[in-house]
Biopython code that builds the backbone (N, CA, C, O; Angstrom):
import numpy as np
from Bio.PDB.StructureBuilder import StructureBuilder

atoms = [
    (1, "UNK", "N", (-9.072, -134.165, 89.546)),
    (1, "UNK", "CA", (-10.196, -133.511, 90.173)),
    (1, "UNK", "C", (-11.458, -133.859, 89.387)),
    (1, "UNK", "O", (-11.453, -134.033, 88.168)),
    (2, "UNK", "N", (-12.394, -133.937, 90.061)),
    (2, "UNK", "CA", (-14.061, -134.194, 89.500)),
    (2, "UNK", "C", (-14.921, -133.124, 89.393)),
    (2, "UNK", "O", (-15.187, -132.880, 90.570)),
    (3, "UNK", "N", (-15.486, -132.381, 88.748)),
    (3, "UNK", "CA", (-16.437, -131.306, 88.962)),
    (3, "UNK", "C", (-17.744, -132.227, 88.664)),
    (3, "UNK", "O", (-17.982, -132.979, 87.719)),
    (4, "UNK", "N", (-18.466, -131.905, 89.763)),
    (4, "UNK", "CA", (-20.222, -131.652, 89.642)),
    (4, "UNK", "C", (-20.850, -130.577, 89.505)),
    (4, "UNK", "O", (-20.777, -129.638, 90.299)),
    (5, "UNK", "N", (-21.638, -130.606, 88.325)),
    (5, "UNK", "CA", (-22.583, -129.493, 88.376)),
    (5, "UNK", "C", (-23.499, -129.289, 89.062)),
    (5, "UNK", "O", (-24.434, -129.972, 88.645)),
    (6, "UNK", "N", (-23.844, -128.589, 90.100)),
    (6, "UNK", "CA", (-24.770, -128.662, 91.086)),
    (6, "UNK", "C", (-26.146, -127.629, 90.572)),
    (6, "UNK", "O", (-27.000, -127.211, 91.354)),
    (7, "UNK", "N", (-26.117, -127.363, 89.156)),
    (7, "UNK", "CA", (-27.318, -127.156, 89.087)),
    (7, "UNK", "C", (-27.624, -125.143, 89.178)),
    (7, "UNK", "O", (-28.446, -124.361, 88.701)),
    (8, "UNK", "N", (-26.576, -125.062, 89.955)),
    (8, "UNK", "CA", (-26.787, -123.468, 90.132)),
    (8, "UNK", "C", (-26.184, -122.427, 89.181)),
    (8, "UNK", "O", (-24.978, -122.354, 88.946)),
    (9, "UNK", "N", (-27.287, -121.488, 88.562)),
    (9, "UNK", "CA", (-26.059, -121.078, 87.421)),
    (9, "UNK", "C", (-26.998, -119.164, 87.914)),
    (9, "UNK", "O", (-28.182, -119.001, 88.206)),
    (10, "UNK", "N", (-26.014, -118.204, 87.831)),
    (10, "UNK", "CA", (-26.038, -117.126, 88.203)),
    (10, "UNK", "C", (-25.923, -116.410, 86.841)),
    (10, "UNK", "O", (-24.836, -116.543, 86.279)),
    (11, "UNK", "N", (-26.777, -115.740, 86.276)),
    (11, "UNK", "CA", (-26.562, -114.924, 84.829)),
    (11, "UNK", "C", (-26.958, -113.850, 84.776)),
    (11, "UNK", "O", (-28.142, -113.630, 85.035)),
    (12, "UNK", "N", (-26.135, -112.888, 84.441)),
    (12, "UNK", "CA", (-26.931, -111.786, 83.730)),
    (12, "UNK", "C", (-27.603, -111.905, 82.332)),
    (12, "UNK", "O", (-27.324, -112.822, 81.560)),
    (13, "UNK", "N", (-28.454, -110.980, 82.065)),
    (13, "UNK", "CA", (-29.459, -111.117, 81.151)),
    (13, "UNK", "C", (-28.571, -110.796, 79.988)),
    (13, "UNK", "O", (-29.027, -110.873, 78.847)),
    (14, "UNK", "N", (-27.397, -110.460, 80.196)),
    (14, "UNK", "CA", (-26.404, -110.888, 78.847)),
    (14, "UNK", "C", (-26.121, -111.633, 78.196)),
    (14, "UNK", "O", (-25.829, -111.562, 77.003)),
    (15, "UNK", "N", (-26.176, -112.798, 79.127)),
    (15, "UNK", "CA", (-25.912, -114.132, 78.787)),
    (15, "UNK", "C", (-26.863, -114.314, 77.614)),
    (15, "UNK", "O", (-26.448, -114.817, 76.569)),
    (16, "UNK", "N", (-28.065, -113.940, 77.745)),
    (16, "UNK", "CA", (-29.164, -114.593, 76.606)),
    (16, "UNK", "C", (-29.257, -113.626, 75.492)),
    (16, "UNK", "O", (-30.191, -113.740, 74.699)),
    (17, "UNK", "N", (-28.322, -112.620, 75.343)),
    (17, "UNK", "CA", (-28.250, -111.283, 74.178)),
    (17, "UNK", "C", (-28.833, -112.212, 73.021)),
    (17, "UNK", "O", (-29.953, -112.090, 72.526)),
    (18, "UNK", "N", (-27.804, -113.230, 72.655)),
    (18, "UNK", "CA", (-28.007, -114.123, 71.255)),
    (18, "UNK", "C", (-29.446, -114.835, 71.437)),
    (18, "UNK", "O", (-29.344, -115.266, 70.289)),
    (19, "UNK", "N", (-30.271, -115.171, 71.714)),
    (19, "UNK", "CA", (-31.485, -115.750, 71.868)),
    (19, "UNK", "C", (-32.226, -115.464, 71.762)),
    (19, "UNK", "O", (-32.881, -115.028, 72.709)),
    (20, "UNK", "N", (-32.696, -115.498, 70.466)),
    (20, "UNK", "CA", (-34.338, -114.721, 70.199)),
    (20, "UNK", "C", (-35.744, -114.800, 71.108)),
    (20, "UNK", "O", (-36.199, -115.901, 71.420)),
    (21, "UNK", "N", (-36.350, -113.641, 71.480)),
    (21, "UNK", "CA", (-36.873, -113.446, 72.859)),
    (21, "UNK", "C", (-38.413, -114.350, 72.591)),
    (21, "UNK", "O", (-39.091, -114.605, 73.586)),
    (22, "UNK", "N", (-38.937, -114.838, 71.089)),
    (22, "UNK", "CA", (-39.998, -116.193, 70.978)),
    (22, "UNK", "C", (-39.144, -117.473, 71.006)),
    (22, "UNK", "O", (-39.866, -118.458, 70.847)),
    (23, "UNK", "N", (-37.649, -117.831, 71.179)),
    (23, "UNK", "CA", (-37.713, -119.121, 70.961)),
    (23, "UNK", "C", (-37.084, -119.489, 72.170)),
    (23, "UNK", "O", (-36.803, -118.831, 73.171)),
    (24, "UNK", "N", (-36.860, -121.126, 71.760)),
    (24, "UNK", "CA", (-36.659, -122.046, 73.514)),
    (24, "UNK", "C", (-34.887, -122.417, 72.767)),
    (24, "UNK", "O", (-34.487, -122.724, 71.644)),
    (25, "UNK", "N", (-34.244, -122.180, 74.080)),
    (25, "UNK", "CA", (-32.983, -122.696, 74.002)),
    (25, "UNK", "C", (-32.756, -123.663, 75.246)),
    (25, "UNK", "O", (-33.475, -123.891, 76.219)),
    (26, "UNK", "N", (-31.536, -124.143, 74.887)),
    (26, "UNK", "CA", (-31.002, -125.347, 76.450)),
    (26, "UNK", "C", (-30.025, -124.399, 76.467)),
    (26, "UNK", "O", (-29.509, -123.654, 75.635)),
    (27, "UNK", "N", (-29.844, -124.733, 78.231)),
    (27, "UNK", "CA", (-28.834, -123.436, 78.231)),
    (27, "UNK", "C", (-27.182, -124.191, 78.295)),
    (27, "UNK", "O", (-26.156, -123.618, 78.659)),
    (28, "UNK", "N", (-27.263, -125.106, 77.995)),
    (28, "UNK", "CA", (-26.109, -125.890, 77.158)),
    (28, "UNK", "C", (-25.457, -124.999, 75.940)),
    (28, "UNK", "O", (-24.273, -124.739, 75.725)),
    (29, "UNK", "N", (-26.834, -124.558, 75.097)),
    (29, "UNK", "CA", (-26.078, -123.707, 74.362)),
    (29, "UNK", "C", (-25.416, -122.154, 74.678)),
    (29, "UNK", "O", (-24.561, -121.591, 73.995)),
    (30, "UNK", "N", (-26.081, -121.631, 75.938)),
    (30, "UNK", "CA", (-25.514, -120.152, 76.569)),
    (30, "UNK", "C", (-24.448, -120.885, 77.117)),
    (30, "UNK", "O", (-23.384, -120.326, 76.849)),
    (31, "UNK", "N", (-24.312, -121.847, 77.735)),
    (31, "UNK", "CA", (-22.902, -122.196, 78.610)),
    (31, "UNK", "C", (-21.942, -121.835, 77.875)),
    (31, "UNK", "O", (-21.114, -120.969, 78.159)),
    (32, "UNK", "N", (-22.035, -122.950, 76.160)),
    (32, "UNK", "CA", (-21.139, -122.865, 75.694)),
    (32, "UNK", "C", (-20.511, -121.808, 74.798)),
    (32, "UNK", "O", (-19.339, -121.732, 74.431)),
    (33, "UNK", "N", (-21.739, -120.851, 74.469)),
    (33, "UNK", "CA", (-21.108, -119.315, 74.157)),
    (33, "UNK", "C", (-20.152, -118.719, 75.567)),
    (33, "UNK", "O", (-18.953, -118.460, 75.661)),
    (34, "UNK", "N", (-21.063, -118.659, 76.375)),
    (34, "UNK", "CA", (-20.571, -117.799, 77.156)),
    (34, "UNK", "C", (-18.333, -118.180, 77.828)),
    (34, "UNK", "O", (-17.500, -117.570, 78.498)),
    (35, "UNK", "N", (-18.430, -120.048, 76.744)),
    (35, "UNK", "CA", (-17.374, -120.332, 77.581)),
    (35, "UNK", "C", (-16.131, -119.671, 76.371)),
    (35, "UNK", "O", (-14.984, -119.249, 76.523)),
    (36, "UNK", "N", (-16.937, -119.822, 75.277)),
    (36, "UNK", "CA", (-16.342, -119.215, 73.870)),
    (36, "UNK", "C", (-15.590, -118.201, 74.360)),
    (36, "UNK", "O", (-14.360, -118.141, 74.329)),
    (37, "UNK", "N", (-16.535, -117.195, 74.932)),
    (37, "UNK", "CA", (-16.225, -115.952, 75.013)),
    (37, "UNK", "C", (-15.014, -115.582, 76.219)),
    (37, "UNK", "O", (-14.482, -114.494, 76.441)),
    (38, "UNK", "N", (-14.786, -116.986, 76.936)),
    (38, "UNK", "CA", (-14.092, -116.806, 78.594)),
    (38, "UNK", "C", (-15.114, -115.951, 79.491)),
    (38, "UNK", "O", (-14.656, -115.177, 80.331)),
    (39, "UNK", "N", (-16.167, -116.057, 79.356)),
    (39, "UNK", "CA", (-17.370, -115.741, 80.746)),
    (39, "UNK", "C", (-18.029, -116.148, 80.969)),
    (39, "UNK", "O", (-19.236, -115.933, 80.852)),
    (40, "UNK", "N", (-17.157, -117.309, 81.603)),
    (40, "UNK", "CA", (-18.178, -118.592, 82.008)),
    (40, "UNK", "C", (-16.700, -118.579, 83.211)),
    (40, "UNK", "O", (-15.520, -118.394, 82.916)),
    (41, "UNK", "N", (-17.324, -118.853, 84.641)),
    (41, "UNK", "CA", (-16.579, -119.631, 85.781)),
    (41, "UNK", "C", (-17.318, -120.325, 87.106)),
    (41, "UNK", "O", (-18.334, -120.172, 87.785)),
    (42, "UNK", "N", (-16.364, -121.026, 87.046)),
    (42, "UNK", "CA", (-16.806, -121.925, 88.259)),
    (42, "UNK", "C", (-16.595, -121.300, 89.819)),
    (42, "UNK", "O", (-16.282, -120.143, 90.098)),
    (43, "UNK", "N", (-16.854, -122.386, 90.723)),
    (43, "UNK", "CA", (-16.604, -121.952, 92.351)),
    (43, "UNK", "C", (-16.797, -122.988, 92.534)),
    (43, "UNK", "O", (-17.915, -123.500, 92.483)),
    (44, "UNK", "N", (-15.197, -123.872, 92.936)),
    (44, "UNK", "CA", (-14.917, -124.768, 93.628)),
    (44, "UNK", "C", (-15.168, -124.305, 95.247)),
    (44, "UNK", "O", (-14.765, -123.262, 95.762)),
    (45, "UNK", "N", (-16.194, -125.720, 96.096)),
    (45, "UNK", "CA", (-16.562, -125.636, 97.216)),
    (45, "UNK", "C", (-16.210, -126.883, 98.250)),
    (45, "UNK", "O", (-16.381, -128.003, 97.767)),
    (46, "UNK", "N", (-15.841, -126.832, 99.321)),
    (46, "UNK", "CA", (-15.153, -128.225, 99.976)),
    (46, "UNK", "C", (-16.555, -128.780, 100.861)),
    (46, "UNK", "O", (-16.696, -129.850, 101.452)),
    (47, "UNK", "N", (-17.575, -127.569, 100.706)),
    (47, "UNK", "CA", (-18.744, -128.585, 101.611)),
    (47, "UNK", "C", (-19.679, -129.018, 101.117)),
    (47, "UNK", "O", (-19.993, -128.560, 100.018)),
    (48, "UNK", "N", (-20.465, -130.028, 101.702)),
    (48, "UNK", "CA", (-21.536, -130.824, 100.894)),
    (48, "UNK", "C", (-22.413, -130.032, 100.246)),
    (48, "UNK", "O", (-22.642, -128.909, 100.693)),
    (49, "UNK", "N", (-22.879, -130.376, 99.388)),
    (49, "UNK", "CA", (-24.510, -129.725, 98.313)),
    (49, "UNK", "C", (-25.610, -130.443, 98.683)),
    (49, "UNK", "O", (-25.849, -131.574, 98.261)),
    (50, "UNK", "N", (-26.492, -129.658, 99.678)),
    (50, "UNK", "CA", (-27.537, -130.301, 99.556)),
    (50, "UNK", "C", (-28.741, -130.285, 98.447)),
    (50, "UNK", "O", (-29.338, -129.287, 98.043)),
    (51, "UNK", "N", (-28.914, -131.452, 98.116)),
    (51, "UNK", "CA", (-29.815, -131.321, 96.864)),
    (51, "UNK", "C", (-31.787, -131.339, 97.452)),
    (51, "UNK", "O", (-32.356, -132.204, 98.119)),
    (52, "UNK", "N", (-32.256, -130.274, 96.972)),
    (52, "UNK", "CA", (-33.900, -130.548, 97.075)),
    (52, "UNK", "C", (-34.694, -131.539, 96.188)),
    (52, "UNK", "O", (-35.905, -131.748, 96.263)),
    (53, "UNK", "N", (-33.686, -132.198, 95.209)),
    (53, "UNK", "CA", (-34.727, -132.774, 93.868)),
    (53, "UNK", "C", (-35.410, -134.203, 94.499)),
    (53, "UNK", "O", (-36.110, -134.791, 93.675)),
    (54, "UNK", "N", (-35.334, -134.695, 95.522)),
    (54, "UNK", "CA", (-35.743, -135.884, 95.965)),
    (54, "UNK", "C", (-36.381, -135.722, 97.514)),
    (54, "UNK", "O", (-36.033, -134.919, 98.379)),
    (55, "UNK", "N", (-37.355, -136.676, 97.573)),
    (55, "UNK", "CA", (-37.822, -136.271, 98.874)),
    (55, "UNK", "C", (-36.586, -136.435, 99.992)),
    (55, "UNK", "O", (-36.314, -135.513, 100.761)),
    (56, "UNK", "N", (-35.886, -137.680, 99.996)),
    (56, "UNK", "CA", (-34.823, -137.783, 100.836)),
    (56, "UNK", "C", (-33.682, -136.973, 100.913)),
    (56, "UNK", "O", (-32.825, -137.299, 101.734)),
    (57, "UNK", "N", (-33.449, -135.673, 100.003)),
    (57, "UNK", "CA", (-32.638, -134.889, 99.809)),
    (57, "UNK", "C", (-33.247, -133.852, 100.300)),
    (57, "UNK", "O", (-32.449, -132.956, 100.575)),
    (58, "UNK", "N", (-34.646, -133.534, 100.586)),
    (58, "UNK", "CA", (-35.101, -132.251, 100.585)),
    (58, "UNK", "C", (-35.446, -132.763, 102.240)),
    (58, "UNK", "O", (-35.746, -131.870, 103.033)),
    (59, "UNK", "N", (-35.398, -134.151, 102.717)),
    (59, "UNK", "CA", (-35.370, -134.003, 104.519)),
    (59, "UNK", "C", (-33.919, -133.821, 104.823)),
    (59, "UNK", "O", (-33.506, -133.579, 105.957)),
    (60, "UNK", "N", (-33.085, -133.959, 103.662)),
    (60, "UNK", "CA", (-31.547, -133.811, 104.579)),
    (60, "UNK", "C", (-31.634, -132.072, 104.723)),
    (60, "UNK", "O", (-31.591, -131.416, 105.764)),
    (61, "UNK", "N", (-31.719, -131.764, 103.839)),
    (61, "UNK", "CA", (-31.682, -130.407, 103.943)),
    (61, "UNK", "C", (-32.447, -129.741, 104.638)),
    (61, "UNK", "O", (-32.020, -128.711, 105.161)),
    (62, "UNK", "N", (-33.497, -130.064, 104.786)),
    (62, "UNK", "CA", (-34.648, -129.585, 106.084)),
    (62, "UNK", "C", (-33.951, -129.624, 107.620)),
    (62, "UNK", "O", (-34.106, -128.747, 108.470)),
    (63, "UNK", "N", (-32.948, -131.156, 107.811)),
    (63, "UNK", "CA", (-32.413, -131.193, 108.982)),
    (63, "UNK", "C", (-30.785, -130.501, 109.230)),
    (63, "UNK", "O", (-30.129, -130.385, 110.265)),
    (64, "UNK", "N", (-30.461, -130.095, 107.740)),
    (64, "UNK", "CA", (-29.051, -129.449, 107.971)),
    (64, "UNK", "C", (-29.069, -127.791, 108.173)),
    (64, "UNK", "O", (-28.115, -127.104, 108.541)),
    (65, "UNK", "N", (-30.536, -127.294, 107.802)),
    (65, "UNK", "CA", (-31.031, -125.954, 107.814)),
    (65, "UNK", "C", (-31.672, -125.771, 109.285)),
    (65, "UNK", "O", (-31.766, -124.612, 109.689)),
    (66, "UNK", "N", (-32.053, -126.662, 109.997)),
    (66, "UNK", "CA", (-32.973, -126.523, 111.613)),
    (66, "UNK", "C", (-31.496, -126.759, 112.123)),
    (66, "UNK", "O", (-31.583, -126.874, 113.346)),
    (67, "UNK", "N", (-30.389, -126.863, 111.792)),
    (67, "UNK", "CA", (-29.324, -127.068, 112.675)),
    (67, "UNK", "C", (-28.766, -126.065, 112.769)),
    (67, "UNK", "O", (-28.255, -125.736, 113.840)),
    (68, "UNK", "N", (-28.694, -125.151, 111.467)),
    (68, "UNK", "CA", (-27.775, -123.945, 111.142)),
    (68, "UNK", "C", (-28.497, -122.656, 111.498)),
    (68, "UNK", "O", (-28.055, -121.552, 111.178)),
    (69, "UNK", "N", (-29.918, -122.888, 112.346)),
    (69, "UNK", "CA", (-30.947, -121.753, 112.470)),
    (69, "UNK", "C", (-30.192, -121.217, 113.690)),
    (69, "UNK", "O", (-29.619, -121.976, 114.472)),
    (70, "UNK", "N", (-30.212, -119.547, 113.867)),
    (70, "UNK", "CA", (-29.839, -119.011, 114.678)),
    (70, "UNK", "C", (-30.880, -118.361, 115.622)),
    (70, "UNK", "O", (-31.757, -117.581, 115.252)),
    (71, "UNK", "N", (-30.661, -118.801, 116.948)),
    (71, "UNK", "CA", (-31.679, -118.195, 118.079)),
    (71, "UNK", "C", (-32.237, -117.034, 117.954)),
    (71, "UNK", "O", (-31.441, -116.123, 118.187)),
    (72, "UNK", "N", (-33.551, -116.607, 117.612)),
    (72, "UNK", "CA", (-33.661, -115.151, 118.134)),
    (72, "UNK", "C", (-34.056, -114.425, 119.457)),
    (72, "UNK", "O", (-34.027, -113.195, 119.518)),
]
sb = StructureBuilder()
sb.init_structure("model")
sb.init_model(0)
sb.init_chain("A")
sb.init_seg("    ")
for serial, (resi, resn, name, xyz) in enumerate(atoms, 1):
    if name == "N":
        sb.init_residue(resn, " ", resi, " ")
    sb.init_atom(name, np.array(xyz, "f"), 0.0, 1.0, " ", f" {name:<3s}", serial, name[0])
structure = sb.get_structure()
């Protein structure tokens, strides 16, 4: 199996307990506490990720979102 990180990460403000509230961290380093600790998990997904970081990613997603719009 392959995991991609798609970028989305969901935290409570626990996560950053250890991080002093003037300095800059990567959150490379909360990942890897939090994986220390076993509270860190994933969510394997079988459908595509649309990505916004590129213009050609942010028209796919423009046209996969006008598809999924529901009538009012």
């Amino acid at each position: 199996m392959k995991h991609i990180d798609y970028g989305l990460g969901v935290l409570d403000a626990r996560a950053f307990a250890g991080v002093p509230s003037d300095a800059s961290t990567d959150l490379t380093s909360v990942y890897q506490s939090l994986l220390r600790l076993d509270e860190l998990a994933g969510y394997e997904v079988s459908e595509r990720f649309y990505e916004i970081g590129s213009l050609t990613g942010l028209e796919e997603t423009r046209h996969f979102v006008a598809g999924k719009q529901v009538a009012r």
